[in-house]
C-alpha positions in Angstrom: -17.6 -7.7 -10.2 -19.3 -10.8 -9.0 -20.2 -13.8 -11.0 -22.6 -17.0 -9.8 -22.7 -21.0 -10.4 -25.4 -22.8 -9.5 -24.3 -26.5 -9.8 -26.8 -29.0 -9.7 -29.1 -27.3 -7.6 -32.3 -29.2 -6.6 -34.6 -27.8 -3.8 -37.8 -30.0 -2.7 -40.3 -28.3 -1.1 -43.0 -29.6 1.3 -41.2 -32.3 2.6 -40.6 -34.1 -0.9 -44.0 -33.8 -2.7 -42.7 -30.5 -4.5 -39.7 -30.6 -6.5 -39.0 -26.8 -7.5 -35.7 -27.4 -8.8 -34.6 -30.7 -10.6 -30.5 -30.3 -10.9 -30.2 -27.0 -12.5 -26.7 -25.8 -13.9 -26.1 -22.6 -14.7 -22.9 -20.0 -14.7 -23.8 -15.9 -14.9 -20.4 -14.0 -15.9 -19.9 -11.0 -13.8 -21.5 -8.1 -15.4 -24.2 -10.2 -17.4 -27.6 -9.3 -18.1 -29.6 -12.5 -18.0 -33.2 -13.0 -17.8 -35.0 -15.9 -16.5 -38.6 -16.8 -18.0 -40.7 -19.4 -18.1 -44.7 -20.4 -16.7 -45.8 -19.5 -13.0 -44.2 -22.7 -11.5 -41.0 -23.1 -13.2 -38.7 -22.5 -10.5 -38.0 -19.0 -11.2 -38.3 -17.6 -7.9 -36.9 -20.6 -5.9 -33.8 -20.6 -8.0 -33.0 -16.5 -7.1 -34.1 -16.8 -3.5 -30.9 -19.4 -3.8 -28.4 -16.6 -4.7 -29.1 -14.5 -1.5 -29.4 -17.5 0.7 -33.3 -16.6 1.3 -33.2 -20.8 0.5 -30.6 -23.0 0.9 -30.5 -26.0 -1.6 -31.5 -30.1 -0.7 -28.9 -31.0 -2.9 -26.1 -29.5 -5.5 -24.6 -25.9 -4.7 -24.5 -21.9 -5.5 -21.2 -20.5 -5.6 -20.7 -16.7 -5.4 -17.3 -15.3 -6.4 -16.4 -18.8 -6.2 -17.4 -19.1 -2.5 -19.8 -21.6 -1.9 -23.2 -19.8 -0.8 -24.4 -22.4 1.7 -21.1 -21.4 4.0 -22.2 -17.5 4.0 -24.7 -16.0 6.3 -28.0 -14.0 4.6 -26.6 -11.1 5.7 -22.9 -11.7 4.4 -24.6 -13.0 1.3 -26.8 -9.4 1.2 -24.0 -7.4 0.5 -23.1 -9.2 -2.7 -27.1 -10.1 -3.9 -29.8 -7.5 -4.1 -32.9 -9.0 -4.3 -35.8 -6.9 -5.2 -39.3 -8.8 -4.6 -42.2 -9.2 -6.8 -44.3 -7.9 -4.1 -43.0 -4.8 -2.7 -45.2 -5.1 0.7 -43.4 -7.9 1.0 -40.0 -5.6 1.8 -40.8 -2.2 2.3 -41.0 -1.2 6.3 -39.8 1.9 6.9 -42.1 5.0 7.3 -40.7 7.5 4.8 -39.1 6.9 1.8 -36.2 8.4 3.1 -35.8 5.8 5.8 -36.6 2.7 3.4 -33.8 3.9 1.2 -31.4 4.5 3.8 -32.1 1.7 5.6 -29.8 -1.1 3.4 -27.0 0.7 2.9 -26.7 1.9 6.5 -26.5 -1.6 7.5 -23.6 -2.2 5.0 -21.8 0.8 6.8 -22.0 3.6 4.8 -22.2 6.8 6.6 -21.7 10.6 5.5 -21.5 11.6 2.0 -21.2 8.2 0.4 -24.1 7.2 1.9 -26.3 10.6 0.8 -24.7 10.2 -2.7 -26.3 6.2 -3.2 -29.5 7.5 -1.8 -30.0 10.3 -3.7 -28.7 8.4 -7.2 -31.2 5.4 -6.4 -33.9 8.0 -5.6 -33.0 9.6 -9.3 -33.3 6.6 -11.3 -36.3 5.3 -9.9 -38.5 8.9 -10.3 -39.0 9.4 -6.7 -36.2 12.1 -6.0 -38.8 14.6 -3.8 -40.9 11.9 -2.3 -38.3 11.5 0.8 -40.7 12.3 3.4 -43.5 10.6 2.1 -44.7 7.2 3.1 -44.2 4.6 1.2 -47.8 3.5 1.6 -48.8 6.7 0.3 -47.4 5.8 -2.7 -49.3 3.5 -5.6 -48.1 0.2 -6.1 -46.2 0.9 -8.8 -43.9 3.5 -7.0 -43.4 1.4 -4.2 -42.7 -1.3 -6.6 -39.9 1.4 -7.6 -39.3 2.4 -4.0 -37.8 -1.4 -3.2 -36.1 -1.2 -6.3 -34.4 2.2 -5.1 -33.9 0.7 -1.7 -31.7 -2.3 -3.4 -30.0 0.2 -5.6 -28.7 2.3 -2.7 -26.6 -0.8 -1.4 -24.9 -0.9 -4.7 -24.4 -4.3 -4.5 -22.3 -5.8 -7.2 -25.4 -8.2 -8.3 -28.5 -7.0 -8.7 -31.9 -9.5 -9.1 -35.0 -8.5 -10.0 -38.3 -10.6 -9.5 -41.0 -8.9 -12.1 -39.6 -5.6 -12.3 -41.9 -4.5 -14.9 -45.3 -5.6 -13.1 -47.7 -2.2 -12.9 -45.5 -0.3 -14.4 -46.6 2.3 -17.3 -44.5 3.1 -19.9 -42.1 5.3 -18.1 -42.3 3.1 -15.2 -40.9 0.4 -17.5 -38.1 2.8 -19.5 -37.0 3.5 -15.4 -36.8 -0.1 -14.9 -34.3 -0.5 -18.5 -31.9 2.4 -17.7 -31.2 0.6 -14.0 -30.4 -2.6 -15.5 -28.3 -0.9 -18.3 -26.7 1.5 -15.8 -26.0 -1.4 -13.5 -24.5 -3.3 -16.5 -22.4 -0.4 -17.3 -20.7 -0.1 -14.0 -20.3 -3.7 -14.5 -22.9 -4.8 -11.9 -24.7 -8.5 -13.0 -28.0 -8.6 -13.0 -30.8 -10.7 -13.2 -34.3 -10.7 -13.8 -37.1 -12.8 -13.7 -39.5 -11.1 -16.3 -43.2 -12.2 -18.1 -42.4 -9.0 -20.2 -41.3 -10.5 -22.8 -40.5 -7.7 -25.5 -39.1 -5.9 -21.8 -36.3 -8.8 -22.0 -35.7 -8.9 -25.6 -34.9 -4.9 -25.6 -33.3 -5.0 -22.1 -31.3 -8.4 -21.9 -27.9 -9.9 -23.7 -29.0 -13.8 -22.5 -31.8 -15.1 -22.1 -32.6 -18.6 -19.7 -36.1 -20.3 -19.8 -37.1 -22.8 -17.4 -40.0 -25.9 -17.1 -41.1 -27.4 -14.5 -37.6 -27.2 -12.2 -34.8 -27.3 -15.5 -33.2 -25.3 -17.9 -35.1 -26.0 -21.2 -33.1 -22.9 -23.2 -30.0 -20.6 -22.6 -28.9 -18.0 -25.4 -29.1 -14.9 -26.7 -32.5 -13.3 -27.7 -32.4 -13.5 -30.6 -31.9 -17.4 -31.1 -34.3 -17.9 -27.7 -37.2 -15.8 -30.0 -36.1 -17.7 -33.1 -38.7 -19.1 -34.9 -36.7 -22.7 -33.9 -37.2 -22.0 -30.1 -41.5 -21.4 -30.5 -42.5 -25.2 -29.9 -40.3 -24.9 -26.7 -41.4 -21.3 -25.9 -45.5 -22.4 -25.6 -44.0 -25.9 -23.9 -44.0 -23.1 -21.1 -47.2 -21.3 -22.0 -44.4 -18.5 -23.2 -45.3 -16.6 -26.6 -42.4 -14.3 -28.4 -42.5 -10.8 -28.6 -44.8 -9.4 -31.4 -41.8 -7.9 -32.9 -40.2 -11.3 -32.9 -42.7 -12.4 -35.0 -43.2 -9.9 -36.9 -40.1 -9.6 -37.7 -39.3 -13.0 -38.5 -42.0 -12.6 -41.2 -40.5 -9.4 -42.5 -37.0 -11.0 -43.0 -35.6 -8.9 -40.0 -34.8 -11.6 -37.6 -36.5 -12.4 -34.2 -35.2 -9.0 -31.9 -35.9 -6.0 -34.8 -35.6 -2.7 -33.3 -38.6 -0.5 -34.0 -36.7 1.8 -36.6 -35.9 -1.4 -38.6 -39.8 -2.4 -38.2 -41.4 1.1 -39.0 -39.1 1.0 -42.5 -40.3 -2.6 -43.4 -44.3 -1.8 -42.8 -43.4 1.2 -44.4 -42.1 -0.8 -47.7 -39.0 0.9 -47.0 -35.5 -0.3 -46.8 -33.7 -0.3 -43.7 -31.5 2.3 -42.8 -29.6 0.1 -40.2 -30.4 2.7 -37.6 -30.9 1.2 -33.9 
């Protein structure tokens, strides 16, 4: 189990004319679920690329396991911090699915059976078990969207971030994306997730961080970030909450009702209390 603190982190880009991050503190327990959201902009992206040393900061620090990130090489730094992009042709090289999948977890030295067993469970999760041969470039964008995912997953590193998971991605697609973060959670993996989806983090997430322009503006749980208290700083980001936040918060059922709860209120029902 791995946790992160990103102390003051401020990364200027361009020479000094863009300041992406503007002294951001933030601590992730090992084995949180924590979702980052906020406007195109925000600093979403630049403060992730951080954990894996993709970007290394102009000032403050990112410690990982309480080792200070900037002393770590990208590759040491890759077995700890699996970064899945938002773009997948962005990562994905290899010519079968197979190979992509294989490929990380090779270069972390696994071999044999333990390697076949993280390559076939990352091939499972992500709906592409039987696709092995195939190129990836056969696939749509939403399975090779799925296919980086997988080829993160493989390396079974103990944190997992995910840059727009969600993006193409139909219903099932999206149910695929929840059980990986859940699963990952359960074996006590952290991970984090930069999402627009917003009801996707208000199901899927236990904390929830929003950022503006380069800051942390809100940190909590779901339910008091989709608060009707949180709103005016929600569209301060051109964010909206979930329908069933609102809904909800009409209905008396709070700001994260699960859909039993909402069916039985529309219904003129009372709750059962079932999840």
């Amino acid at each position: 189990m791995t946790d992160l603190a990103v102390e003051g982190l401020v990364h200027v880009y361009r020479e000094g004319s863009v300041r992406a991050l503007d002294g951001i503190d933030l601590h992730i327990g090992a084995g949180e679920r924590v979702a980052l959201i906020g406007q195109n902009g925000s600093g979403k992206t630049t403060l992730v690329r951080h954990l894996n040393g993709l970007l290394r900061p102009t000032a403050g620090r990112v410690m990982v396991d309480g080792q200070d990130a900037s002393t770590m090489t990208v590759a040491q730094l890759a077995s700890r911090v699996g970064l899945v992009f938002q773009d997948p042709d962005r990562q994905v090289f290899a010519g079968s699915v197979r190979a992509e999948v294989e490929f990380g977890p090779r270069n972390l030295g696994r071999s044999g059976t333990d390697l076949h067993d993280a390559v076939a469970a990352a091939l499972d999760v992500t709906g592409l078990t039987g696709d092995e041969a195939t190129n990836p470039y056969d696939l749509g964008m939403a399975r090779r969207k799925l296919l980086a995912l997988a080829s993160v997953l493989a390396m079974r590193t103990p944190v997992l971030v995910l840059d727009e998971p969600t993006t193409g991605q139909d219903a099932r697609g999206v149910e695929r994306v929840r059980t990986v973060v859940k699963d990952a959670a359960t074996d006590g993996r952290t991970v984090v997730a930069i999402s627009h989806d917003m009801r996707f983090v208000a199901e899927t997430f236990e904390r929830v961080v929003v950022l503006r322009a380069g800051t942390v503006i809100l940190d909590g749980s779901p339910d008091d970030v989709f608060a009707p208290s949180s709103w005016e700083a929600l569209r301060s980001t051109y964010l909206e909450p979930p329908l069933p936040a609102v809904v909800g918060e009409r209905l008396g059922l709070g700001s994260t009702p699960t859909d039993a709860h909402l069916v039985h209120a529309l219904a003129g029902k009372p709750s059962s209390g079932a999840p």
